[in-house]
C-alpha positions as CSV (number, residue, x, y, z in Angstrom):
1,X,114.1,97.3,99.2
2,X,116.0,94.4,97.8
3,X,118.7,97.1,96.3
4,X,119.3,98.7,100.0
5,X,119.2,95.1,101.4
6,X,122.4,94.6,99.0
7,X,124.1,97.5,98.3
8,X,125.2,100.9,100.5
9,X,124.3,103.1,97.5
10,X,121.2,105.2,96.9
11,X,118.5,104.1,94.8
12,X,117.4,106.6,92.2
13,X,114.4,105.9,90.0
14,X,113.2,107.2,87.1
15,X,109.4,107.2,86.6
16,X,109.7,109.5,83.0
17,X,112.1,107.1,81.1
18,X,110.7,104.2,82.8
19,X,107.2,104.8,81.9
20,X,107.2,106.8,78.8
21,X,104.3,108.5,79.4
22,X,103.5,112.0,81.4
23,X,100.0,110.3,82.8
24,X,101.7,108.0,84.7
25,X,104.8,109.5,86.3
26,X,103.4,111.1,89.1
27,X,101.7,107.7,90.5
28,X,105.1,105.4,89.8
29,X,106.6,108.8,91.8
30,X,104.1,108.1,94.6
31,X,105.2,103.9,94.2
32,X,108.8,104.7,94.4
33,X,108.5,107.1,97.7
34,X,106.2,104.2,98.7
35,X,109.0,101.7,98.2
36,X,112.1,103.4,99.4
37,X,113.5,104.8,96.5
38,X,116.3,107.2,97.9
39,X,115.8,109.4,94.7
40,X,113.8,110.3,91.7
41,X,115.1,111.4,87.6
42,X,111.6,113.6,86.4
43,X,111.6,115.1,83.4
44,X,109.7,118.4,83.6
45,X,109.3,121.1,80.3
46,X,107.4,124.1,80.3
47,X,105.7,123.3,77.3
48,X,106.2,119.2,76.7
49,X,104.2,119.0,73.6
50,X,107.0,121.8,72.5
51,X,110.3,119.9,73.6
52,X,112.3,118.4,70.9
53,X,112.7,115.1,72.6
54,X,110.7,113.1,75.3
55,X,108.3,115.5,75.5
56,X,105.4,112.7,75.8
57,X,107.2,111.8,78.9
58,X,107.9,114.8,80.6
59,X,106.0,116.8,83.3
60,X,104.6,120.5,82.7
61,X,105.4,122.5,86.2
62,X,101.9,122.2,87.2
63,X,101.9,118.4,86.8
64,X,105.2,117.9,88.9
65,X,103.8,120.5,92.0
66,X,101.0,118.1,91.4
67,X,103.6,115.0,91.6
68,X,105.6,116.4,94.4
69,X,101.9,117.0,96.8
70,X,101.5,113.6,96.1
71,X,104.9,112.2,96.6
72,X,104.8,114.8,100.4
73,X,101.7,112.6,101.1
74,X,103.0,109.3,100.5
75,X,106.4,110.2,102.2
76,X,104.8,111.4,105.6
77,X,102.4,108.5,105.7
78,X,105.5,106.4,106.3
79,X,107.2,109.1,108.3
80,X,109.8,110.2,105.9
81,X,110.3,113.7,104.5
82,X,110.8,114.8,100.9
């Protein structure tokens, strides 16, 4: 909120890099909606433990339908769409 108090520009977060770990992007997904973030950076793989980099971080597709239900839910609790 403090970034679109300040600044015209969108704010973009990214829960994969800022986290490091695939267990807790969807919830710091969720936090962000939550907090206005005008964007989100997700890393998703088909097969993570396969990816040659930042595969402990990414998302499998099932994990980020999972994260985008979640993020839905939070976003029209506060009456904003996805």
């Amino acid at each position: 909120m403090y970034l679109h108090a300040k600044t015209h520009l969108p704010v973009v977060v990214d829960p994969s890099h800022g986290t490091g770990h695939s267990y807790l992007v969807p919830q710091m997904c969720a936090a962000s909606v939550a907090a206005g973030a005008d964007g989100l950076i997700i890393e998703v793989h088909p097969n993570p433990e396969a990816a040659l980099s930042d595969g402990y971080q990414s998302l499998d597709f099932g994990q980020f339908e999972q994260a985008l239900h979640l993020c839905r839910k939070v976003a029209g609790a506060l009456g904003r769409e996805l």
